[in-house]
C-alpha positions as CSV (number, residue, x, y, z in Angstrom):
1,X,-60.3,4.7,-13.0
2,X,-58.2,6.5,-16.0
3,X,-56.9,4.3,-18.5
4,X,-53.1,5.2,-19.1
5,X,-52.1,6.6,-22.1
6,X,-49.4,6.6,-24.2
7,X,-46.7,8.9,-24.8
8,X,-43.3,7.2,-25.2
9,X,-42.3,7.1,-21.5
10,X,-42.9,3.8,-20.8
11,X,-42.1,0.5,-22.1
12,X,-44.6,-0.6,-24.9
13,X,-45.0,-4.1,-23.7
14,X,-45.8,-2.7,-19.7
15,X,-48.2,0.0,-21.2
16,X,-50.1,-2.8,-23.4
17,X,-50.2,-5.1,-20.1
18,X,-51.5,-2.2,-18.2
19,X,-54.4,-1.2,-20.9
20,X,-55.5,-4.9,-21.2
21,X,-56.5,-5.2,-17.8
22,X,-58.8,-2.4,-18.7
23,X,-60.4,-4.8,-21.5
24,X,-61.4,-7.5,-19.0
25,X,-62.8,-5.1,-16.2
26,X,-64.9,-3.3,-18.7
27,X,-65.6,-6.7,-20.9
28,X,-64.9,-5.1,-23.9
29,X,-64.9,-6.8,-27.4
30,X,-61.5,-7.2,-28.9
31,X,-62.1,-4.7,-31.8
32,X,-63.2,-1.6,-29.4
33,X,-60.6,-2.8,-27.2
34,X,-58.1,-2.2,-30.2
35,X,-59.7,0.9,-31.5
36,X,-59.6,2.5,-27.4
37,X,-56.0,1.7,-27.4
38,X,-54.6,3.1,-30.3
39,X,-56.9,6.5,-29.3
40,X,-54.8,6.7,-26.5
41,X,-51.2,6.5,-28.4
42,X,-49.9,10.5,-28.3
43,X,-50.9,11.8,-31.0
44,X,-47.1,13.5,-31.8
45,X,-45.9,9.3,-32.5
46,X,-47.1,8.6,-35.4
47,X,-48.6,5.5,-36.5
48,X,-49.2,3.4,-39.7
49,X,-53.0,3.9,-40.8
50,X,-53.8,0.3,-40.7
51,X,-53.2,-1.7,-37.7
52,X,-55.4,-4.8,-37.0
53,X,-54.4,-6.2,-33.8
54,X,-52.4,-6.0,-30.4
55,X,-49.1,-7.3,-31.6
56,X,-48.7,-4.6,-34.5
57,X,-49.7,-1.9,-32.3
58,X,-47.0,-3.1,-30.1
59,X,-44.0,-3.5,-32.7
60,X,-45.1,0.1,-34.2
61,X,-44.6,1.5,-30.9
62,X,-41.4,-0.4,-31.1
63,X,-40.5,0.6,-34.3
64,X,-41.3,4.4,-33.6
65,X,-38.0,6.9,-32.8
66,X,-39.1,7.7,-29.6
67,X,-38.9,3.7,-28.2
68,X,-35.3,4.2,-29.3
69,X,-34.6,7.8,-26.8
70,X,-36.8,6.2,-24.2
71,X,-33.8,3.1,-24.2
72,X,-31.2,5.3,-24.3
73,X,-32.5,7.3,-21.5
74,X,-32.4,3.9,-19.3
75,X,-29.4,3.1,-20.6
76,X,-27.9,6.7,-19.5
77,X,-29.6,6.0,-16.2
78,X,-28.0,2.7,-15.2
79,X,-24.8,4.2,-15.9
80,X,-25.6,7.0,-13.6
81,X,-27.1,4.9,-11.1
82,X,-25.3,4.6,-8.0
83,X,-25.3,2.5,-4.7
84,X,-25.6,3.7,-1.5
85,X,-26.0,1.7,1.5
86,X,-28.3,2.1,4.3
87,X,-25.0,3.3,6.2
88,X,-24.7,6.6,4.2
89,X,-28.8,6.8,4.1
90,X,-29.0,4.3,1.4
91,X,-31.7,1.5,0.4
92,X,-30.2,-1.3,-1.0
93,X,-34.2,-2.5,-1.9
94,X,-35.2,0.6,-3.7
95,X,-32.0,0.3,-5.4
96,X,-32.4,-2.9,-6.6
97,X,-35.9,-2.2,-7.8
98,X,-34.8,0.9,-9.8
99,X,-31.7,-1.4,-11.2
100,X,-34.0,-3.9,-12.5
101,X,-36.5,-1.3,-13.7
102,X,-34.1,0.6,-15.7
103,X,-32.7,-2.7,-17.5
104,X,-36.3,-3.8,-18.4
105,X,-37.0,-0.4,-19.7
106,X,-33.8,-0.5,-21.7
107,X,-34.1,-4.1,-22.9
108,X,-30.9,-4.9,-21.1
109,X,-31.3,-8.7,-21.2
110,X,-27.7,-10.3,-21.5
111,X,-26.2,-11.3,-18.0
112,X,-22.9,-10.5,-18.7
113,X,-24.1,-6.7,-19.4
114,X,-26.4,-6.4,-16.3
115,X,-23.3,-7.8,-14.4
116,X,-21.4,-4.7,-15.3
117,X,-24.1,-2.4,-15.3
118,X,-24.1,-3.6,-11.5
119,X,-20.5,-3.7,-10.8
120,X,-20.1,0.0,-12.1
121,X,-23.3,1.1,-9.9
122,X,-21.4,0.7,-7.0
123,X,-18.4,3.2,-5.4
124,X,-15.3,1.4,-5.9
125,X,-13.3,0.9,-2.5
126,X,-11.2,-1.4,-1.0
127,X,-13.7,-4.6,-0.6
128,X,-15.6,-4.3,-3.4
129,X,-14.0,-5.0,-6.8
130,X,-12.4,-8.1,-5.7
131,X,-15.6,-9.3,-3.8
132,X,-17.7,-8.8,-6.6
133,X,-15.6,-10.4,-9.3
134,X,-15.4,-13.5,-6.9
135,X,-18.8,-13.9,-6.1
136,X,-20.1,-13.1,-9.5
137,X,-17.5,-15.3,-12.1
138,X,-20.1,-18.0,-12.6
139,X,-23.3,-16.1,-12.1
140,X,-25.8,-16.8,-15.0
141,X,-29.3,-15.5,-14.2
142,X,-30.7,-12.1,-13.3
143,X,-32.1,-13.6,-9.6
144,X,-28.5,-15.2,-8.8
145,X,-27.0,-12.0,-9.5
146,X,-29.3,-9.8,-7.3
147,X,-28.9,-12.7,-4.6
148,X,-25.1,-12.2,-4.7
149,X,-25.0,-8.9,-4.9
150,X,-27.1,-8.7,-1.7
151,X,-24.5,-11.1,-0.1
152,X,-22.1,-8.8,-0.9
153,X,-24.1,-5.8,0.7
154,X,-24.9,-7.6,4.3
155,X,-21.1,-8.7,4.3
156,X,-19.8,-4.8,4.1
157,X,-22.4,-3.7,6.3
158,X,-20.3,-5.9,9.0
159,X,-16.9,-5.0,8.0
160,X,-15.0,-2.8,10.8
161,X,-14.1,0.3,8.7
162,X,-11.5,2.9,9.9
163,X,-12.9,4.6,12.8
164,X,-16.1,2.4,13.3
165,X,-16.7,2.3,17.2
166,X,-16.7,-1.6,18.4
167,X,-17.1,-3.7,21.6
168,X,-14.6,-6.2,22.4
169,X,-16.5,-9.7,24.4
170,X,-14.2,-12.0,26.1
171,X,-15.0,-15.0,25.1
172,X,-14.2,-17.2,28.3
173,X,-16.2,-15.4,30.5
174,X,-18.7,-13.4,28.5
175,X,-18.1,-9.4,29.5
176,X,-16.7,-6.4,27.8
177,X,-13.1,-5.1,27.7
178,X,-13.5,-1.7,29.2
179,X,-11.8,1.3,31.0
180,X,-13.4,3.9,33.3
181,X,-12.2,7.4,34.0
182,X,-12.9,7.8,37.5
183,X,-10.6,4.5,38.3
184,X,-6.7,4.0,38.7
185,X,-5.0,1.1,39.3
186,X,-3.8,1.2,42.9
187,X,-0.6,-0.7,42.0
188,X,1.8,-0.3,39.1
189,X,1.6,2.3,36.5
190,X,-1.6,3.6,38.9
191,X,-2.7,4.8,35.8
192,X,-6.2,4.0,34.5
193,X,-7.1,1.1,34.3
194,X,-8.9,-1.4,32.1
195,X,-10.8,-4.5,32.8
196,X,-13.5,-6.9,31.7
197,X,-17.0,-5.3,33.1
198,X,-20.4,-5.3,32.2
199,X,-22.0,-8.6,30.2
200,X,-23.6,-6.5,27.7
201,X,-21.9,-3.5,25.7
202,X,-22.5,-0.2,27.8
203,X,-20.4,3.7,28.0
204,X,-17.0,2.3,29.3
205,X,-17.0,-1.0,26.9
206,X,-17.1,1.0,23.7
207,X,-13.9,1.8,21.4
208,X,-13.1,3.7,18.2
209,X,-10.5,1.5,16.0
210,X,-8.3,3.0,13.6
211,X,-5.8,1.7,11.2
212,X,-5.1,4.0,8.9
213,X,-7.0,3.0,5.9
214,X,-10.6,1.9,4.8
215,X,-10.7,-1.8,6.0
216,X,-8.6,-4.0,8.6
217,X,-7.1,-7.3,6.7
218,X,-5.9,-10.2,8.3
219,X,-1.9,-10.7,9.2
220,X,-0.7,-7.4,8.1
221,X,-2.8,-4.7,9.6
222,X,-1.7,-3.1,12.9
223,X,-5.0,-1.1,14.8
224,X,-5.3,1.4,17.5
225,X,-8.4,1.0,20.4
226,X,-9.2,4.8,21.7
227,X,-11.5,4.6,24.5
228,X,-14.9,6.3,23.8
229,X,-15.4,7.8,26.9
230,X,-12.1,8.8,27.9
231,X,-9.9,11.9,26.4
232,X,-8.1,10.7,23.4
233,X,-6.9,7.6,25.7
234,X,-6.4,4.3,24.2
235,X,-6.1,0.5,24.9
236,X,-1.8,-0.4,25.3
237,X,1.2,-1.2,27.8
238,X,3.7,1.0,28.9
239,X,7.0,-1.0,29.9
240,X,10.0,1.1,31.3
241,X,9.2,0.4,34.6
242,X,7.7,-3.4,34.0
243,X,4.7,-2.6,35.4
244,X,2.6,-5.9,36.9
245,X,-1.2,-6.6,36.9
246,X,-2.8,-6.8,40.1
247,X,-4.0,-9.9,40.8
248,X,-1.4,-12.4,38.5
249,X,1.4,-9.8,37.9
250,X,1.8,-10.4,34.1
251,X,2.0,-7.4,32.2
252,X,-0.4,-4.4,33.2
253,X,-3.0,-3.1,30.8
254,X,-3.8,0.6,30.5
255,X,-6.0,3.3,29.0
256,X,-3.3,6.1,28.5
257,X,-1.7,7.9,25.8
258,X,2.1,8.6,24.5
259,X,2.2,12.2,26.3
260,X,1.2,11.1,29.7
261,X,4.5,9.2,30.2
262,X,8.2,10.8,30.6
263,X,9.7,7.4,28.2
264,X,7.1,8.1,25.8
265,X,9.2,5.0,23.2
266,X,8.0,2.5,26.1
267,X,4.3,3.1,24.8
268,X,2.7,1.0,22.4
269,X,-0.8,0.9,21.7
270,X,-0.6,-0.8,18.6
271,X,-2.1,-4.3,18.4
272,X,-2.2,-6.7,15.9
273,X,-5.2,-9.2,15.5
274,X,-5.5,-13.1,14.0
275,X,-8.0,-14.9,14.0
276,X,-7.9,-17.0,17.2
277,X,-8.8,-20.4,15.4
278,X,-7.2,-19.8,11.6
279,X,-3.7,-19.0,12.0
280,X,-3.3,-18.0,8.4
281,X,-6.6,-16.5,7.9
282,X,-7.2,-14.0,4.8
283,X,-9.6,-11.3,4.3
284,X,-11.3,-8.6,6.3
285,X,-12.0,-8.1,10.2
286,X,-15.7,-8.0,10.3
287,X,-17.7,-7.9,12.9
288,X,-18.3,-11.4,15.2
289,X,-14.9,-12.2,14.3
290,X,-13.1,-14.1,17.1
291,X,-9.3,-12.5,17.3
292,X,-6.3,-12.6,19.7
293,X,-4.8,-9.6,20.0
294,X,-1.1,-9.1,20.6
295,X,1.1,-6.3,20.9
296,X,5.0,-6.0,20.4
297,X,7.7,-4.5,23.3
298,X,10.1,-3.0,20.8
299,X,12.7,-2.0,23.2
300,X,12.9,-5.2,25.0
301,X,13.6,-7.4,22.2
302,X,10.2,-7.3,20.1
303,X,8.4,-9.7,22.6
304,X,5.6,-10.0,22.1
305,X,2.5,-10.8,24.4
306,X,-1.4,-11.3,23.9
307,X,-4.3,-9.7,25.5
308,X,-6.0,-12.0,28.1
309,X,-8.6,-11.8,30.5
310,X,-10.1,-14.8,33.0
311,X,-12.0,-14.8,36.2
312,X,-9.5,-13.7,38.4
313,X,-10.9,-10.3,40.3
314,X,-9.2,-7.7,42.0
315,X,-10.5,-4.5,44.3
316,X,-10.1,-1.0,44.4
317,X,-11.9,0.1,47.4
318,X,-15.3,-1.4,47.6
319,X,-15.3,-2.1,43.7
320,X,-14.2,-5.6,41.8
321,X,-12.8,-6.1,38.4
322,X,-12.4,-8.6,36.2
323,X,-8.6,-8.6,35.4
324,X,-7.1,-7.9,32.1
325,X,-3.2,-8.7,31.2
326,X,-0.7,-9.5,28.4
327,X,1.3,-12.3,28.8
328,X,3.6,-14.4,26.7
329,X,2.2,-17.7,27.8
330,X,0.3,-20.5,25.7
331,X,-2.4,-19.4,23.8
332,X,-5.7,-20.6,25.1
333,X,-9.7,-19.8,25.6
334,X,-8.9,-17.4,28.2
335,X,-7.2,-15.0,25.0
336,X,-10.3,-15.4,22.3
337,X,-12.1,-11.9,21.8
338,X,-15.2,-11.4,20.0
339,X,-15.3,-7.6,18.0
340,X,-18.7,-6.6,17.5
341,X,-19.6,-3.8,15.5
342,X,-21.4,-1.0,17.4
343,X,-21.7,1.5,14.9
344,X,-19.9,1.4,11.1
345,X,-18.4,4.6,10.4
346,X,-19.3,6.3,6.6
347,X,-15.4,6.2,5.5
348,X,-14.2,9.3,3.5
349,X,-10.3,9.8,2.3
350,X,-10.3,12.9,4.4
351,X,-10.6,10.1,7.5
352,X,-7.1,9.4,7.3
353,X,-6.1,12.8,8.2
354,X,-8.7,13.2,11.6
């Protein structure tokens, strides 16, 4: 086993802790211990002739020119030092190891400092800035502040960015709102249709959202569902011709798109969400949120009607769905939806202009 030496590119009081161990392994007496660990200081750092014990070694290390570039350096390196999480290929543990590293190397002690440090490591979007500063006002010790900064990383890990894909569970009842290609309604629009299927996420239960910037925020953010599976087709109602559901002949649901339909003004496949126990909920759509969805009819008056589903069944052929509608009725169980997060998408600007 080599002992380490010393050549200015480590911290002074980590390189005597490492060398000391050496002194009990070997059971060496404390003046060749000193003597071996001054040998091993480079010989370009340059020492006072007489030094008699651990701690002067130490401070002459300390005191020596190159203790002062290997701060800097750290210092230069936590302002460079950048977060990425595990969504873009990230780790936010290796991160925080090199975070706290780099402040012990550069003798960043003061919270406030580390805070900043911190806040400036991360790429400024949307959620962050205000997050942080909330979470982190009254912070006052290095653990707290890793603890709420990894708060602050599992929370955006779960937020539905622009363009994430998500599953939408009916509460009530348990399955996934979903649409299949291969199947039209048989009354109505006989357009395709969309129902509540499987009780776990599969192919036809999965949706892109999109809003038009990075994150979704409570009561003032209007979204778009496009069908995974289907050809630019997404979740809306189409209401020049009043359409009916099936089974309870409320207001059909469809997977469709603006230029499949001659009144293209009639389609609307933009929803708004709430959260279906907070009426004036603030914040971010995230992922496990339970929502209502409604949607507007411009050109009959702006009414407007929420997405439901319940166990009411209907056929097409030798198959059975579980029926989804709008309606204008009372709010109730049967209109809760769960949006789970399948996969977060890696936001860019250019997004906005897929």
């Amino acid at each position: 086993m080599d002992i380490p030496k010393y050549n200015g590119n480590i911290h002074p009081d980590e390189w005597i802790n490492d060398i000391q161990k050496f002194r009990y392994i070997w059971k060496l007496d404390y003046k060749e211990f000193l003597k071996i660990a001054i040998s091993l200081v480079d010989p370009t750092i340059k020492l006072p002739a007489e030094i008699s014990n651990i701690e002067e070694l130490r401070n002459a290390l300390k005191d020596n020119i190159s203790f002062a570039v290997f701060k800097n350096t750290n210092k230069r390196k936590l302002q460079l030092l950048k977060y990425i999480p595990e969504s873009r290929g990230g780790d936010t543990s290796k991160f925080i190891s090199n975070f706290l590293k780099l402040c012990y190397n550069a003798e960043i002690n003061g919270i406030e400092e580390q805070k900043n440090y911190l806040c400036k490591s991360h790429p400024m979007n949307e959620y962050f800035p205000n997050e942080f500063y909330t979470k982190m006002k009254n912070v006052n010790s290095l653990n707290e502040l890793i603890k709420k900064f990894e708060d602050i990383a599992v929370e955006e890990s779960n937020l539905n960015k622009n363009y994430s894909i998500v599953a939408l569970k009916h509460v009530g009842t348990g399955k996934y709102l979903s649409s299949a290609e291969n199947f039209n309604y048989t009354t109505g629009s006989c357009t395709q249709l969309v129902f509540a299927g499987s009780p776990v996420p599969d192919s036809n239960s999965l949706w892109k959202i999109k809003f038009g910037k990075e994150l979704a925020t409570y009561n003032n953010t209007s979204i778009k569902l496009q069908h995974i599976k289907s050809s630019n087709k997404f979740l809306g109602i189409y209401y020049h011709n009043n359409d009916k559901s099936p089974s309870t002949n409320h207001t059909e649901v469809k997977c469709n798109n603006t230029y499949n339909f001659r009144y293209q003004q009639y389609w609307n496949e933009n929803w708004k969400f709430n959260d279906s126990k907070l009426e004036n909920r603030q914040g971010y759509l995230k992922s496990n949120d339970n929502i209502n969805l409604s949607i507007k009819k411009s050109y009959d008056d702006n009414k407007v009607e929420f997405l439901r589903s319940h166990d009411i069944q209907f056929t097409i052929g030798n198959d059975t769905f579980q029926e989804v509608v709008c309606h204008n009725e009372r709010l109730g169980g049967n209109d809760e939806w769960c949006i789970e997060l399948i996969k977060q998408n890696v936001w860019t600007i250019d997004t906005l202009h897929d």
